[in-house]
C-alpha positions as MATLAB code, in Angstrom:
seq = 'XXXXXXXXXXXXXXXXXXXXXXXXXXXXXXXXXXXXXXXXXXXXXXXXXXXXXXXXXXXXXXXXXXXXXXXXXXXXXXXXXXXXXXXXXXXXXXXXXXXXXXXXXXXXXXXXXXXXXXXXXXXXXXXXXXXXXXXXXXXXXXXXXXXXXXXXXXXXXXXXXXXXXXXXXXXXXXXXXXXXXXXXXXXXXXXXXXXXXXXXXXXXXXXXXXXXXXXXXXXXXXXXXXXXXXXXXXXXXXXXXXXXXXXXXXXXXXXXXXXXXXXXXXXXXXXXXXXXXXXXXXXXXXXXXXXXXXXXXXXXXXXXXXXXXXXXXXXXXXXXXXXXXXXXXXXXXXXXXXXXXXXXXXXXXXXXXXXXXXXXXXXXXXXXXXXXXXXXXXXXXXXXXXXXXXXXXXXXXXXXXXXXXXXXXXXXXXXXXXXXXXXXXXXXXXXXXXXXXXXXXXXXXXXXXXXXXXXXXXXXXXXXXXXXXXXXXXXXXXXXXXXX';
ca = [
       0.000    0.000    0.000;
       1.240    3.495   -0.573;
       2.854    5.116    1.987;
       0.714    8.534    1.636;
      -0.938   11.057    4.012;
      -4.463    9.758    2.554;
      -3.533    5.794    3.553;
      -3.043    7.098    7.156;
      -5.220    5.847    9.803;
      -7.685    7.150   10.555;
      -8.490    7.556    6.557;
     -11.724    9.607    6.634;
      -9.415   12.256    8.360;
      -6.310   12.389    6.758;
      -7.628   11.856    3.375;
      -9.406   15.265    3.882;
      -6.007   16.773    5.040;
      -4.650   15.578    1.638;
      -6.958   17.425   -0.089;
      -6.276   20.494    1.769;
      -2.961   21.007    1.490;
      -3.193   20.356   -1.980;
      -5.036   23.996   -2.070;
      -3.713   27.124   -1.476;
      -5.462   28.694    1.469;
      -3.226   31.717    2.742;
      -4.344   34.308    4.885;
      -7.230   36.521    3.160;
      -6.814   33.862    0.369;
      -9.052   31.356    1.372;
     -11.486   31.099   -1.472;
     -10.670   27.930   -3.013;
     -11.023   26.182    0.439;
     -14.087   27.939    0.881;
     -15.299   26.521   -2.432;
     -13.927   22.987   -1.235;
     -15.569   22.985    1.906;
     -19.212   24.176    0.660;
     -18.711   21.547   -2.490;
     -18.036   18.902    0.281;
     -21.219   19.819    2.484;
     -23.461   19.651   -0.454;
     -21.693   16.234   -2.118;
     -23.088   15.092    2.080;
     -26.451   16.817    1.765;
     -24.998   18.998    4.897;
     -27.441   22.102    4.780;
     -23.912   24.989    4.451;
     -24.475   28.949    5.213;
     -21.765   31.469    4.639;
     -21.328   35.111    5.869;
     -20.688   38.213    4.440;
     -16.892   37.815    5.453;
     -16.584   34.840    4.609;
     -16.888   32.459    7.166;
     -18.218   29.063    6.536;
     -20.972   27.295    8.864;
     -22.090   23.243    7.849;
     -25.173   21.967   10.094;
     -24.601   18.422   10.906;
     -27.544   16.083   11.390;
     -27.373   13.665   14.211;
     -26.747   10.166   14.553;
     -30.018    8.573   14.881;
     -31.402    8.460   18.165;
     -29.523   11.208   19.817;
     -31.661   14.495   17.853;
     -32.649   16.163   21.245;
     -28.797   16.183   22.567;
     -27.364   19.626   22.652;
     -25.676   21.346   19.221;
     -22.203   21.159   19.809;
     -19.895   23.562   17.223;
     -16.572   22.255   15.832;
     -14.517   24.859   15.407;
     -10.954   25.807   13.284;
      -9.587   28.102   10.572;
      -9.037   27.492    6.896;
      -6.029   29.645    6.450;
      -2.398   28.891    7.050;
       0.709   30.270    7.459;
       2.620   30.961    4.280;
       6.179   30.516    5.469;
       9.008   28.849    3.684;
      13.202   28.655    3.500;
      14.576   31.605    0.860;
      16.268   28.775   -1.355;
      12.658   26.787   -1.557;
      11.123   27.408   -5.091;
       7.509   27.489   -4.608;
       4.260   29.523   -5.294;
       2.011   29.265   -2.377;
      -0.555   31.063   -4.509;
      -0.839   28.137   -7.043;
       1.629   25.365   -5.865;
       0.198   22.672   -3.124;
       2.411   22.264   -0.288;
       5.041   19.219   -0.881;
       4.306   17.228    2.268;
       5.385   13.732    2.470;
       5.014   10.817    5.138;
       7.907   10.347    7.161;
       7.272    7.282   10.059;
       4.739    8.723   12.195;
       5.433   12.285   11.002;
       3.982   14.280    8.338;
       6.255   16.643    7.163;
       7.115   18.981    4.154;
      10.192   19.906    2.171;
      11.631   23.495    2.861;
       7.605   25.047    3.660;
       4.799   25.397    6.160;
       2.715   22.519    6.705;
      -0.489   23.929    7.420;
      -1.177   21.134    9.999;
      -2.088   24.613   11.704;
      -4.842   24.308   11.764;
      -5.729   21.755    8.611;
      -5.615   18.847   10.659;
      -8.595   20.505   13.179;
     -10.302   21.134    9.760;
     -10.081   17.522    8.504;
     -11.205   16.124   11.878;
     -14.014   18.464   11.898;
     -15.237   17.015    8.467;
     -14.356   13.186    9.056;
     -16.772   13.376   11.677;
     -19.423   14.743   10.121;
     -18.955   11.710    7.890;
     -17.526    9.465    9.971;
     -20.656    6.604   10.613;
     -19.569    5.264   13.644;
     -19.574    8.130   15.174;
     -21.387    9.131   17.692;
     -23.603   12.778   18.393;
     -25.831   14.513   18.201;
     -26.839   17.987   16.142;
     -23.112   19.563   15.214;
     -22.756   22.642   13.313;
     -18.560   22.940   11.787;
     -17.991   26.565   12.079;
     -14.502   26.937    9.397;
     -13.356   30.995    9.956;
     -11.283   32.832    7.663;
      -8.057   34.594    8.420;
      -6.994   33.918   11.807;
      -3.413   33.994   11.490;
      -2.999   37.752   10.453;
      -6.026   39.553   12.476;
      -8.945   37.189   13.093;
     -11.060   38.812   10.694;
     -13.044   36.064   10.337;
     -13.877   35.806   14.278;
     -14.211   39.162   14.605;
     -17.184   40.005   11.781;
     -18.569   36.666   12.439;
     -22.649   36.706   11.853;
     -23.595   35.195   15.124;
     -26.524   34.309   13.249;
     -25.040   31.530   11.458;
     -25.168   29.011   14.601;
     -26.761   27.934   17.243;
     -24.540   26.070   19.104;
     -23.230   26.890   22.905;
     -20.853   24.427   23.043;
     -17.616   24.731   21.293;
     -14.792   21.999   20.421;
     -12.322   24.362   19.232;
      -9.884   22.666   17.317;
      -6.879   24.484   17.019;
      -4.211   23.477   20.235;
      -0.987   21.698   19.101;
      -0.647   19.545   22.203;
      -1.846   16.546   22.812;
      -3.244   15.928   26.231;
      -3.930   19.292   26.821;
      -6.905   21.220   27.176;
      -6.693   25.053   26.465;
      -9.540   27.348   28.618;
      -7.552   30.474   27.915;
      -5.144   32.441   25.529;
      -3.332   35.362   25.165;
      -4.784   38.636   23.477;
      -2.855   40.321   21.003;
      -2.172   43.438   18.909;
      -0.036   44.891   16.107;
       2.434   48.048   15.846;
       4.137   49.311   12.928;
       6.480   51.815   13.476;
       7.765   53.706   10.970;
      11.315   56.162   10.862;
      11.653   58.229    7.881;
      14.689   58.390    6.138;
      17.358   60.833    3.844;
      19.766   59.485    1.862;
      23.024   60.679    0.703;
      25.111   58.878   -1.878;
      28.014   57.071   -1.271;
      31.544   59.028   -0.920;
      34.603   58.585   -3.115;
      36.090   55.003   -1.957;
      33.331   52.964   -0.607;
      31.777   49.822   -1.585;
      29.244   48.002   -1.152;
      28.827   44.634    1.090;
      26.014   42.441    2.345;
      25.718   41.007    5.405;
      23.265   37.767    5.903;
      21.998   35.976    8.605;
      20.852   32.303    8.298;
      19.683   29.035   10.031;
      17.607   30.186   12.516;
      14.537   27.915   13.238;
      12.568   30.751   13.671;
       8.941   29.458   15.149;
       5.096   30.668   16.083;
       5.673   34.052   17.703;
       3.624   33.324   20.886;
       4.121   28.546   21.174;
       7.592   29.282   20.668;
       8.355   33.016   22.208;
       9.820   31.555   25.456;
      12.464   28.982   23.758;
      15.053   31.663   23.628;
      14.773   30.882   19.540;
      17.342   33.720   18.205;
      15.609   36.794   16.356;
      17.255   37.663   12.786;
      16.982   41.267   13.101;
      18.189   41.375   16.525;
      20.972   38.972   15.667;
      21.521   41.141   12.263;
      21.226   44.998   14.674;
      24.068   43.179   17.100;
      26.502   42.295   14.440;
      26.129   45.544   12.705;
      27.237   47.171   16.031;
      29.942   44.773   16.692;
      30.949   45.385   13.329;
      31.524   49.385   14.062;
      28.372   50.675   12.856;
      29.071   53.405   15.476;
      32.036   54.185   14.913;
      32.013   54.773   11.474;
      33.408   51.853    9.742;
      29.672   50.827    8.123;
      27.372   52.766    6.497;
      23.660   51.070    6.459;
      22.114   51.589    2.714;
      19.059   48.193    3.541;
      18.242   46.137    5.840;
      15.217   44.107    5.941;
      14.595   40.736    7.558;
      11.261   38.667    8.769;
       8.290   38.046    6.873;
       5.398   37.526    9.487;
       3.822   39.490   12.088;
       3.580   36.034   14.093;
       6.683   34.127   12.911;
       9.984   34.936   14.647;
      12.315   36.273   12.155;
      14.707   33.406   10.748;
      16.773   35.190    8.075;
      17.837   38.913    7.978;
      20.073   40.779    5.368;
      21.953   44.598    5.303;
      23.826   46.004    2.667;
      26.450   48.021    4.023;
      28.900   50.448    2.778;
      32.392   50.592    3.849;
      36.322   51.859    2.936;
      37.927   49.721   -0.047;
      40.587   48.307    1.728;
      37.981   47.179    5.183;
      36.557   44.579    3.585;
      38.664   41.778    5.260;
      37.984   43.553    8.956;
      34.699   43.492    8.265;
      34.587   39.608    7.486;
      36.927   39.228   10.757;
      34.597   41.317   13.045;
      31.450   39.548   11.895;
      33.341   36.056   12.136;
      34.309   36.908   15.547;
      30.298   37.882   16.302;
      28.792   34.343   14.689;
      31.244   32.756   16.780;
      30.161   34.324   20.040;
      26.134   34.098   18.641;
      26.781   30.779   18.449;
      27.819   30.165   22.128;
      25.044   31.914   22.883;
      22.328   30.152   20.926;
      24.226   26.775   20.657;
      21.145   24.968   22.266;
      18.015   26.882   20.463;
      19.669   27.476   17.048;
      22.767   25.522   16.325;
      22.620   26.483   12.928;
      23.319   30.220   13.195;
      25.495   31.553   10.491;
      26.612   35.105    9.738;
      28.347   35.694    6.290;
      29.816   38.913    4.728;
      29.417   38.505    0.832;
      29.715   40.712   -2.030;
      26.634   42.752   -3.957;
      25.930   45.198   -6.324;
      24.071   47.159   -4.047;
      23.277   51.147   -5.784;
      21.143   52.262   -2.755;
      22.822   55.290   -1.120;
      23.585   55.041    2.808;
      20.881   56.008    4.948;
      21.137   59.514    6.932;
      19.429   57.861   10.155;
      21.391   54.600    9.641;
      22.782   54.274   13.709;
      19.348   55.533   14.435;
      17.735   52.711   13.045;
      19.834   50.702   14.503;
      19.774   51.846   18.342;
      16.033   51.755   17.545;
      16.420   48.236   16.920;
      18.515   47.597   19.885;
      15.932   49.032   21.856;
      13.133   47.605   20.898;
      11.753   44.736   23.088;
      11.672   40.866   21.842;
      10.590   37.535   23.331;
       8.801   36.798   26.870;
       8.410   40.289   29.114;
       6.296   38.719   31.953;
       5.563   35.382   33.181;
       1.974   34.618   34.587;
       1.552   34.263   38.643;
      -1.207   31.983   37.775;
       0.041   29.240   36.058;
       3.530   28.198   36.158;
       5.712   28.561   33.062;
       2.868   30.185   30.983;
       4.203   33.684   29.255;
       1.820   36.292   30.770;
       3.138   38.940   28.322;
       5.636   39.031   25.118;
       6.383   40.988   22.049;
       7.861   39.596   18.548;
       9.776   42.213   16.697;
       8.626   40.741   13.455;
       9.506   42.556    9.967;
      11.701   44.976    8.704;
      11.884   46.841    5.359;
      13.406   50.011    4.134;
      12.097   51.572    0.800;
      13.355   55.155   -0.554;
      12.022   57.373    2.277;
      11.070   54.730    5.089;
      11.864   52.396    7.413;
       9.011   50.272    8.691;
       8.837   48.164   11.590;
       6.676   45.663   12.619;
       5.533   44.215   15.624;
       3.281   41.885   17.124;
       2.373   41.773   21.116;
       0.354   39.214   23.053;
      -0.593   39.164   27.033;
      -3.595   37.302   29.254;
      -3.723   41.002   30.319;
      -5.270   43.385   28.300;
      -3.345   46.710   29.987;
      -0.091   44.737   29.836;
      -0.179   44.238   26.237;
      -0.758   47.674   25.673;
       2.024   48.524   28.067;
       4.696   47.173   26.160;
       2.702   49.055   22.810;
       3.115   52.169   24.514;
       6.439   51.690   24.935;
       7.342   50.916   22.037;
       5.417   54.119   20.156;
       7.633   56.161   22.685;
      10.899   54.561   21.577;
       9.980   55.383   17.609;
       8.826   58.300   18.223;
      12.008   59.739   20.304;
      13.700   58.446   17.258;
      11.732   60.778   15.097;
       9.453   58.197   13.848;
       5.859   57.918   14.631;
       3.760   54.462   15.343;
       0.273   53.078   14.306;
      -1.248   50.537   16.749;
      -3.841   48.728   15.439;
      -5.070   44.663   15.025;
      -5.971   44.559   19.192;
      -7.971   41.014   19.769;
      -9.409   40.291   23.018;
      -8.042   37.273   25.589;
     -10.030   34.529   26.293;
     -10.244   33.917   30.289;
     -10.583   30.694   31.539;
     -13.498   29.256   32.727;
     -13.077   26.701   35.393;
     -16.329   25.602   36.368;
     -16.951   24.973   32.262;
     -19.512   21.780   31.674;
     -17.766   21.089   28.464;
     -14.454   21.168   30.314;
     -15.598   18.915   33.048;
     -17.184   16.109   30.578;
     -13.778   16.639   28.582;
     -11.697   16.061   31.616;
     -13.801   12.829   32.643;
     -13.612   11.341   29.154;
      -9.713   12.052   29.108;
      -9.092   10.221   32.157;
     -11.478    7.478   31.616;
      -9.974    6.617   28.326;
      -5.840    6.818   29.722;
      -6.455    6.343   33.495;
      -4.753   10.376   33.817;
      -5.361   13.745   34.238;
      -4.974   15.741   31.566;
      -3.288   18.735   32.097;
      -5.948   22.167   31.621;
      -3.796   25.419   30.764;
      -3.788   28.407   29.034;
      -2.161   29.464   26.201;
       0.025   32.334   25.070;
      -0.948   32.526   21.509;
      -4.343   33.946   19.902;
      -7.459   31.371   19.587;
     -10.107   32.400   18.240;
     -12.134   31.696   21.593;
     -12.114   34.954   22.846;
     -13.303   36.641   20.367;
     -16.211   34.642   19.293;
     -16.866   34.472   22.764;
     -17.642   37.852   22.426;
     -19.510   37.468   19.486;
     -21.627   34.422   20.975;
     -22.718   35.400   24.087;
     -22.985   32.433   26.681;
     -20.347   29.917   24.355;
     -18.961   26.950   26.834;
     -15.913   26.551   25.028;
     -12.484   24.361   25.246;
     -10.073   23.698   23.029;
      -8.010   20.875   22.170;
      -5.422   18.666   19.757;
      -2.674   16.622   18.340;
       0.510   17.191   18.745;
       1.958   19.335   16.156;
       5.318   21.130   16.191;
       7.487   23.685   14.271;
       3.605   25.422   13.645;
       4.470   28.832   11.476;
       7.636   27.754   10.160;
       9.359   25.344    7.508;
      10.033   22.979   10.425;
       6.175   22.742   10.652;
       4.872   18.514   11.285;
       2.365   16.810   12.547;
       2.059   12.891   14.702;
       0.027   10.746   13.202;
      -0.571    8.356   15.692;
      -1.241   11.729   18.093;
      -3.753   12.574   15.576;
      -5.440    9.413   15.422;
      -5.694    9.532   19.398;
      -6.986   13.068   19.191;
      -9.956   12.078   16.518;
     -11.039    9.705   18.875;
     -10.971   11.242   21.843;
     -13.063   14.154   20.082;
     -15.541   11.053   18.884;
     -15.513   10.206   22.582;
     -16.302   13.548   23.919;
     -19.426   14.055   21.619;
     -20.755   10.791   22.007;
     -20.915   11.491   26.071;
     -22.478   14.951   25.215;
     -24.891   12.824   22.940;
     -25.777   10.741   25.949;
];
């Protein structure tokens, strides 16, 4: 028999997880999944209503026998992460993402999986097909752009369900139930810029950062994973950006708001004859980076190469990069509630430099509404005593847990019932989607749960197969003992 995702057991789920990553569903370019999922609830009979945004809801009958039990939604996203390694040839617009079997892994060459969250997608739909399952009324609520703004969640027509019980299928660890996240929001900060051209002796070099694992900006914030641009901002200095041995002409690195920046480049200008004490000082930098990160990113490489580079130096080149310096990355806070949860953190994301501009972009998560807006607010003050100015938008709400939850409680009995444990009930410091639709549906008992997936907004991205098969059944379990 093959060895492909579709053969995996169990089939009615990871046959559907073929067939999604087979389409290209990017952030705010969801429409062919759309089209997929609404073909595939009519192909079933499944009565399918969409919203103005763009959100997708499929009423599920129930099994026979269990029509009075309570409507329980199953919840996830259809978009991904677009994310991939700079030497990886691929259009995520048109090309499906080459995943592959590899023993109990599913992984992909170079790219983002888009196990996150495909696989809470799949198991969503193989139950709604799945005939020895178990439950009773369901309604699959699919949402549209959660990874860059939760558009979806947020202009959600509460009208489209009924449910008050959500399965929110979105968590990346298995034996875990979620009953809380982090809220979030978005800066961009932008310096203005002056240029003046290059004097009489200079040339131009590039300096590149590499092999970073980069990782999701809130899972992975508190792994000490290095940041490119920092990295990039430190070596620069080293290098006598100061002093006057550099000047900066670009520097840009990162590529999304909730991915921690793996790769970073600047093209520098410097005297003739410095090119070889350039290539020492950075040497001397990746070897102390390395120390430093040996254990998070052993791959870390800094290289000083040659370009063609025309852009003149930047007037506000050492002010960009003290700005950079300055700004705040990785976990700020940890929470007094629950050991080793982040309470509060901020990703210094993207960089980019056009003619007149630098732009900088951030993205900052806390449990704590005023916290995350604390370390906004502190970061509009460092651009703007920089002479820049800063835009703060994209703030989502937290989702605060609910401990005395029915759904948790029948969750937490069916867990240990079926291993003999506990599972562990946390929070987590990334965005659901919880919060925010609990806003939007007003008395939702919600939880949220899955398989174990790793490397989630990067090219290291993979999911467990045999996690996932324990997951679908557990979520069979926990709707047949809502069923009755």
């Amino acid at each position: 028999m093959p060895n492909t995702i579709g053969s995996q057991e169990p089939k009615l789920l990871f046959k559907r997880f073929e067939e999604l990553v087979a389409i290209p569903r990017g952030s705010k370019h969801e429409e062919a999944a759309r089209e997929y999922i609404i073909d595939w609830a009519r192909e079933h009979g499944f009565d399918c209503r969409t919203d103005a945004v763009g959100n997708v809801a499929v009423a599920v009958p129930a099994s026979k026998g269990h029509e009075s039990a309570p409507t329980v939604v199953l919840q996830g996203h259809l978009d991904i992460v677009w994310e991939k390694h700079s030497h990886v040839e691929l259009d995520f617009y048109k090309d499906p993402i080459p995943a592959y079997v590899d023993g109990d892994l599913i992984r992909t060459k170079g790219t983002t999986l888009g196990a996150d969250n495909g696989i809470g997608v799949a198991a969503a739909m193989a139950v709604a097909e799945d005939q020895t399952a178990v439950h009773g009324p369901l309604e699959l609520l699919f949402t549209i752009d959660e990874e860059t703004g939760m558009t979806g969640a947020f202009e959600l027509d509460p009208g489209i369900l009924k449910g008050r019980i959500m399965l929110n299928l979105d968590s990346e660890d298995e034996g875990t139930i979620f009953v809380g996240c982090a809220g979030g929001g978005d800066s961009t900060l932008t310096l203005p810029i002056t240029r003046t051209p290059a004097a009489d002796g200079l040339i131009p070099k590039k300096v590149v950062v590499s092999g970073l694992l980069g990782g999701h900006s809130g899972l992975d914030i508190a792994k000490a994973k290095g940041n490119a641009i920092k990295v990039l901002a430190r070596a620069l200095a080293a290098a006598g950006a100061f002093e006057g041995k550099l000047k900066i002409a670009c520097f840009g690195g990162g590529s999304k708001r909730n991915a921690i920046p793996r790769e970073a480049v600047a093209c520098v200008w410097i005297q003739k004859d410095c090119g070889d004490k350039l290539e020492a000082a950075i040497g001397d930098f990746n070897r102390e980076i390395a120390k430093e990160l040996g254990l998070s990113d052993p791959g870390v490489k800094l290289v000083v190469e040659n370009c063609d580079c025309t852009e003149a130096p930047i007037d506000q080149g050492e002010t960009l990069l003290r700005l950079l310096l300055a700004l705040p990355h990785g976990p700020l806070v940890m929470s007094q509630d629950i050991p080793g949860l982040v309470d509060t953190s901020t990703n210094l994301a993207i960089v980019t430099i056009s003619d007149n501009e630098a732009k900088i972009l951030c993205n900052s998560r806390s449990l704590v509404a005023s916290a995350m807006e604390s370390v906004r607010q502190s970061m509009k003050a460092a651009v703007e005593l920089a002479g820049g100015t800063a835009e703060l938008t994209g703030a989502y709400p937290g989702w605060r847990p609910n401990m005395d939850s029915k759904i948790l409680a029948t969750a937490k009995e069916v867990w240990k019932k079926r291993t003999g444990k506990d599972p562990l009930v946390t929070a987590i410091h990334a965005g659901l989607e919880c919060g925010v639709l609990g806003e939007r549906l007003p008395g939702m008992d919600t939880i949220s749960f899955g398989p174990d997936i790793r490397g989630a907004h990067s090219p290291d991205e993979q999911v467990s197969i045999s996690s996932t098969a324990r997951f679908y059944d557990y979520l069979k379990a926990i709707l047949a003992h809502v069923a009755g």
